[in-house]
C-alpha positions in Angstrom: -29.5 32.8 -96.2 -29.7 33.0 -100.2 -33.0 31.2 -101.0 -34.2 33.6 -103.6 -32.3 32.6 -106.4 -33.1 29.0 -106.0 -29.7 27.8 -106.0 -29.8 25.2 -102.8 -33.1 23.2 -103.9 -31.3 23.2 -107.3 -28.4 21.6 -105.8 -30.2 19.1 -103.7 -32.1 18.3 -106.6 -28.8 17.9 -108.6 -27.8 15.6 -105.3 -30.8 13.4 -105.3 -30.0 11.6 -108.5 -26.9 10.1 -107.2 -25.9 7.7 -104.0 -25.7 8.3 -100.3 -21.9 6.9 -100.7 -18.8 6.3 -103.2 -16.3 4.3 -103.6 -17.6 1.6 -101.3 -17.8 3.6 -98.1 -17.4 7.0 -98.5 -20.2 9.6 -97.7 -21.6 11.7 -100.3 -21.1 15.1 -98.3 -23.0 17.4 -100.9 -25.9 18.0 -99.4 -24.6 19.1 -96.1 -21.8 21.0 -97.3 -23.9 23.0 -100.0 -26.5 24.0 -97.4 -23.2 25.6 -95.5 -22.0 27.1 -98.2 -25.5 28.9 -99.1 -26.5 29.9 -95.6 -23.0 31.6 -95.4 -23.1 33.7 -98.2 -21.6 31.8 -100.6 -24.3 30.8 -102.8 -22.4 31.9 -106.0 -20.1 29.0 -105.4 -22.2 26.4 -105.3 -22.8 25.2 -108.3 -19.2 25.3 -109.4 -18.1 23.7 -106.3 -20.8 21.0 -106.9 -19.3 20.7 -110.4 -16.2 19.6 -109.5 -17.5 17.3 -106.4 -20.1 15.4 -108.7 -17.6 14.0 -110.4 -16.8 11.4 -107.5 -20.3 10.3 -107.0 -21.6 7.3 -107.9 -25.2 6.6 -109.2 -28.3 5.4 -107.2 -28.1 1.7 -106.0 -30.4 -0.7 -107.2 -33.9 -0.7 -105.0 -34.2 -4.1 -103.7 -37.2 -5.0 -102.1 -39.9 -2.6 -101.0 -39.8 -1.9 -97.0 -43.2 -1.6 -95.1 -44.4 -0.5 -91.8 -44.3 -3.7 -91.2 -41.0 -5.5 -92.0 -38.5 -2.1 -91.3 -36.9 -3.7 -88.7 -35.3 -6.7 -90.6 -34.0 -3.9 -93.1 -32.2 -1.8 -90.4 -28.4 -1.6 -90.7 -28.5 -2.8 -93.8 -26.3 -0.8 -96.6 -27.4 -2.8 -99.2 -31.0 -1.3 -99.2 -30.7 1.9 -98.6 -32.4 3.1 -101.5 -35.3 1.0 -100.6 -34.9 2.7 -97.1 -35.4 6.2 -99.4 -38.1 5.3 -101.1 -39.7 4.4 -98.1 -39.1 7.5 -96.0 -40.3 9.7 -99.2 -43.9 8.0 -99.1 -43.8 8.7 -95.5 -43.2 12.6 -95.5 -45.3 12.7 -98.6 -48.5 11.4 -96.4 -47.2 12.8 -93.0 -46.4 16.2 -91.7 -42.4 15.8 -91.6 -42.1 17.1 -88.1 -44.1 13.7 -87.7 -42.4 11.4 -88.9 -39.0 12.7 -87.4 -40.5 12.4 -84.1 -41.3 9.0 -84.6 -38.1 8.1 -86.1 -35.6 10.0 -84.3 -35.6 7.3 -80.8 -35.7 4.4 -83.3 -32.9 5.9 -85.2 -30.7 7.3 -82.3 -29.3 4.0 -80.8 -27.7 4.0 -84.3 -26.0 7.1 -85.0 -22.6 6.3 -84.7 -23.3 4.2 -88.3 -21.3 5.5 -91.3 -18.6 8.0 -88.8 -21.8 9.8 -87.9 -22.7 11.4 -91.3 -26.0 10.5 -91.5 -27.6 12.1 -88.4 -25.2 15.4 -89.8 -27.3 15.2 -92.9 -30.0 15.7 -91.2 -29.2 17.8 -89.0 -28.3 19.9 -91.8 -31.7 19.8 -93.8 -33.7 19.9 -90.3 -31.9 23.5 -90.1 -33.1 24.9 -93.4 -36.2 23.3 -92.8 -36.9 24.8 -89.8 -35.4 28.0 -90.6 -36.0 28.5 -94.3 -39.2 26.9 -95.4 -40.4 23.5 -96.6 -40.2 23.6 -100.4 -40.5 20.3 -101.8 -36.8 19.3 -102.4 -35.8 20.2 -98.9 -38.2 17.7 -98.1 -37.2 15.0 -99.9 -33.5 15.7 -98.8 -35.1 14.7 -95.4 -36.2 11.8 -96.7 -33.1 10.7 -98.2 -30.9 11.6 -94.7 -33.4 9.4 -93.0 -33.3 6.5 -95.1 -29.2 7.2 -95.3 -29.1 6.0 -91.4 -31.8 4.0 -91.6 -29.4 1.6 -93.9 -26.0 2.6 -91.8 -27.9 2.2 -88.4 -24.5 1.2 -86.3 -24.8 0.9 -82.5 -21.6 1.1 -80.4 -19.9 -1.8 -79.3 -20.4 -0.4 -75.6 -23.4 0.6 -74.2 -23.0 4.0 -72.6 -25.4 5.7 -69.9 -24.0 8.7 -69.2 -25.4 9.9 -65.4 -21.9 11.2 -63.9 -21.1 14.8 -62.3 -18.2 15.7 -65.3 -19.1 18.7 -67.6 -18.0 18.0 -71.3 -15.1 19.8 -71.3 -13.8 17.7 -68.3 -15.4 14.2 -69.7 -13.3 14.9 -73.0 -9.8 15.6 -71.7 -10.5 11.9 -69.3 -11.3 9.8 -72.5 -8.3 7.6 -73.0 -7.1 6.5 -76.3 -7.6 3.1 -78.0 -4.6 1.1 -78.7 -4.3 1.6 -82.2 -5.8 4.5 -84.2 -4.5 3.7 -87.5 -7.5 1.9 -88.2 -10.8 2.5 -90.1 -13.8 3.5 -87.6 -15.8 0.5 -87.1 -12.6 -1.2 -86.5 -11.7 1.8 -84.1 -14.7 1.2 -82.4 -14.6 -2.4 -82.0 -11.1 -1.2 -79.6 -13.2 0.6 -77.1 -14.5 -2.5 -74.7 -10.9 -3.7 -74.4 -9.8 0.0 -73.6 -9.2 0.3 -69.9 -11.6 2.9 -68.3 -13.6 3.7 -71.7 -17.4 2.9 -70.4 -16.6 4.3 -67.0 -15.3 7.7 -68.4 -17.8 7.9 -71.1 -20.8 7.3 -68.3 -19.1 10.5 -66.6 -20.6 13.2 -68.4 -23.8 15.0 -66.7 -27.0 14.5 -68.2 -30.0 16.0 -67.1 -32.8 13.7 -67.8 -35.4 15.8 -66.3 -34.6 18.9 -67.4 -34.9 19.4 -71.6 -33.4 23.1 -71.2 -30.4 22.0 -69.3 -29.8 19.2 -71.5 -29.9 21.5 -74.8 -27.4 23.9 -72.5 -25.4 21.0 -72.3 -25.0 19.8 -75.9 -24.3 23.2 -76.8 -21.4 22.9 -74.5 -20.6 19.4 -75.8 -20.5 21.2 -79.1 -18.1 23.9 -77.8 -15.7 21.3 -76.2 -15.1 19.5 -79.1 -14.7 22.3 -81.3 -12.2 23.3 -78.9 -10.5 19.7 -78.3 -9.9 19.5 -82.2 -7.9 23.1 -82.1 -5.8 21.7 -79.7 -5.9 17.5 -80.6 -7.7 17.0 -84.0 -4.4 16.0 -85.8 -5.1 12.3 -84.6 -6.9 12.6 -87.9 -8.0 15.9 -89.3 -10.9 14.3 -91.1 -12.4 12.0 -89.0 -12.0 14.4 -85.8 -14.4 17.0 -87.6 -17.1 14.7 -86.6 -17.0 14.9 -82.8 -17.8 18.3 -83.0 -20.0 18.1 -85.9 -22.0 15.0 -85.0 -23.5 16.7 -82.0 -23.8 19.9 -83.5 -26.3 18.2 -85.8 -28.2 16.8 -83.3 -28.7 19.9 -81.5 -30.2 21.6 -84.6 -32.9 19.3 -84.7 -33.9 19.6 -81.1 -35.9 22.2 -81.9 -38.2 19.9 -84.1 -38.1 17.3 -81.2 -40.9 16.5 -78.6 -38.7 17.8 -75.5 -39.1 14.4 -74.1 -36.3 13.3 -76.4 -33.7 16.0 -75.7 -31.9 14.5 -73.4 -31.7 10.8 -74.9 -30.3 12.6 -77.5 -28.0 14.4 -75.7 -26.4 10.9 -74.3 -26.4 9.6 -77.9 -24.4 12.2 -79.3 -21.9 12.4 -76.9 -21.3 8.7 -76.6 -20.6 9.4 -80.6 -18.4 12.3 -80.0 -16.6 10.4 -77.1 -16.1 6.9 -79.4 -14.6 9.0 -82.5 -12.5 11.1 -79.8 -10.9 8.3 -78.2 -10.4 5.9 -81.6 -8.5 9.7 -83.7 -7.6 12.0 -81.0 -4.0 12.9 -80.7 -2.8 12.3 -77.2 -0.3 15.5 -77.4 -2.0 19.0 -78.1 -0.4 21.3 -80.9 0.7 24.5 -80.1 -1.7 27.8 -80.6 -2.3 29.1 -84.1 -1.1 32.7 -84.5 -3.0 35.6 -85.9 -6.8 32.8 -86.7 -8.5 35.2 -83.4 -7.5 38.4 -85.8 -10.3 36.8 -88.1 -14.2 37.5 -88.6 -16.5 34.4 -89.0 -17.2 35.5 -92.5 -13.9 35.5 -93.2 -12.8 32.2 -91.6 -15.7 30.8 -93.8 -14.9 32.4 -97.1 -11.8 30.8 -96.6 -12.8 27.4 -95.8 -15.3 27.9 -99.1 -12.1 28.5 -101.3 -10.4 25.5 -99.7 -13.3 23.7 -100.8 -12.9 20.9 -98.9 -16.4 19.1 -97.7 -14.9 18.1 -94.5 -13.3 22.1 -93.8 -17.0 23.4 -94.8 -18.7 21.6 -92.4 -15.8 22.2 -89.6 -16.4 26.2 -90.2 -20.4 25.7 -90.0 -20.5 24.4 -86.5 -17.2 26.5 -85.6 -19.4 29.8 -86.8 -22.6 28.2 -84.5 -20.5 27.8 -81.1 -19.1 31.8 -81.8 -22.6 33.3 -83.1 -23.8 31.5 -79.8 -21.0 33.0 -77.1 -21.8 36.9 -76.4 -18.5 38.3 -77.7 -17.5 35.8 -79.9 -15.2 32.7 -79.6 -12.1 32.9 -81.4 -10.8 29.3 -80.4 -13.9 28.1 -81.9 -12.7 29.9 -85.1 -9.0 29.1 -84.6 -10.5 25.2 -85.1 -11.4 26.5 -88.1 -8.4 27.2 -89.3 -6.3 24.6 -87.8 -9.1 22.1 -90.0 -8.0 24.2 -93.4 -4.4 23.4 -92.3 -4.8 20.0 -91.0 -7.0 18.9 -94.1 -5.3 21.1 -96.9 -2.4 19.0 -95.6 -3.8 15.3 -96.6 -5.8 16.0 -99.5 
């Protein structure tokens, strides 16, 4: 990763003096997708791409009232202050060790990751990455500070409360998901569907989780991961957008494992996939496309220097996790990079 030249913190810096969101409810995907783009070579583009996407953000809300150790809870969920929930996350990792506070917010945090399509806890697990990987200069920690306060102010729990403790792997658990009635529908109004959808809690509670065993659960989000990549190769034309985030979601959350107490892996195991499973069944496409021809003739680096000229936020982060689940399988996985490329067609398609 390019961290010489300077050009990420730059960016984040450049990030931090605008909102979380635009034009009401849209997520500012900046931060995420310029980390991708430098930790794949592309650092030269950055600042050109972030040119162009700037121009849709919106300034920093208004603080509101302060938010204390005391008082949090009446402030979670609540949009309206989430640059109060900023400025209160950036005292925190400015008197604690970051790794700290994580660990202390991550469980109060989780039941609420599904809140604004899932980009918050992607946020962080983007900034957790470089963190962990690349150093802890001083804008990488604030970035951390402004992901957390991000869900902090979008904490949204599910409508259903799903235990997962079946025998299904995720693969298996995925293809059994039925649909919600209608998909043409925003998310939260997607989600509200799935207690009236017959056979959603039961199906969603399929998938195995093993809650005494931290290894085997961080074997099985990796596979989660996987799956979904996969499922949106074959059904992610439900909504191209909106289905990047069952794979990306939990790929988040597995990046940040790592800077977890182990006691937590598999809690957050179950939280992600009950994400993955909600967004699958309110966008999936009930029938699968056909193969792509000629994406498995394609390196990673050149699947993601094409998603970097597509320049799409949503086709960046798709090739990110896409380039994880192949780096991870030991000769490669080129459906995993075929999702790639069906997400540059799919997306290159409604934009």
């Amino acid at each position: 990763m390019d961290l010489e030249s300077g050009i990420l913190d730059e960016a984040l810096e450049r990030l931090h003096a605008s909102g979380p969101e635009f034009q009401g409810f849209l997520a500012n995907h900046g931060p995420m997708a310029v980390e991708a783009l430098v930790r794949h070579g592309q650092a030269g583009s950055v600042h050109r791409w972030l040119d162009q996407y700037a121009t849709k953000l919106e300034e920093v809300p208004s603080p509101r009232e302060a938010i204390s150790d005391d008082d949090w809870r009446t402030a979670l969920g609540d949009p309206r202050r989430v640059t109060d929930w900023t400025a209160y996350f950036t005292r925190l990792v400015a008197e604690r060790p970051w790794r700290e506070v994580l660990a202390e917010w991550w469980p109060r945090l989780l039941p609420g990751i599904a809140g604004a399509a899932t980009h918050p806890v992607i946020r962080v697990g983007h900034v957790v990455r470089t963190l962990l990987d690349d150093g802890e200069e001083a804008p990488r920690v604030a970035e951390l500070a402004h992901a957390l306060g991000y869900w902090a102010a979008r904490h949204t729990t599910l409508p259903v409360t799903v235990v997962p403790a079946g025998p299904a792997s995720p693969d298996e658990a995925l293809a059994a998901l039925p649909r919600i009635a209608d998909q043409q529908v925003l998310p939260l109004d997607g989600l509200a569907q799935l207690p009236g959808t017959p056979g959603w809690a039961a199906t969603a509670e399929s998938l195995r989780v093993p809650y005494e065993d931290p290894d085997a659960a961080r074997e099985q989000l990796a596979a989660l991961v996987r799956a979904t990549v996969h499922r949106y190769l074959d059904h992610g034309h439900g909504n191209g957008v909106l289905m990047v985030h069952t794979a990306t979601a939990p790929n988040a959350v597995l990046r940040t494992l790592p800077a977890l107490p182990r006691d937590l892996w598999a809690a957050s195991l179950g939280a992600a996939w009950a994400a993955s499973a909600a967004i699958t069944s309110v966008y999936a496409a009930g029938e699968a496309l056909p193969p792509l021809e000629g994406a498995g003739r394609l390196t990673p680096e050149e699947v993601f220097e094409r998603s970097a000229r597509h320049g799409d936020e949503h086709v960046i982060k798709m090739t990110d996790t896409a380039w994880d689940v192949a780096a991870s399988a030991a000769d490669g996985d080129d459906r995993a990079l075929a999702a790639a490329v069906r997400a540059q067609r799919l997306i290159s398609a409604v934009s």
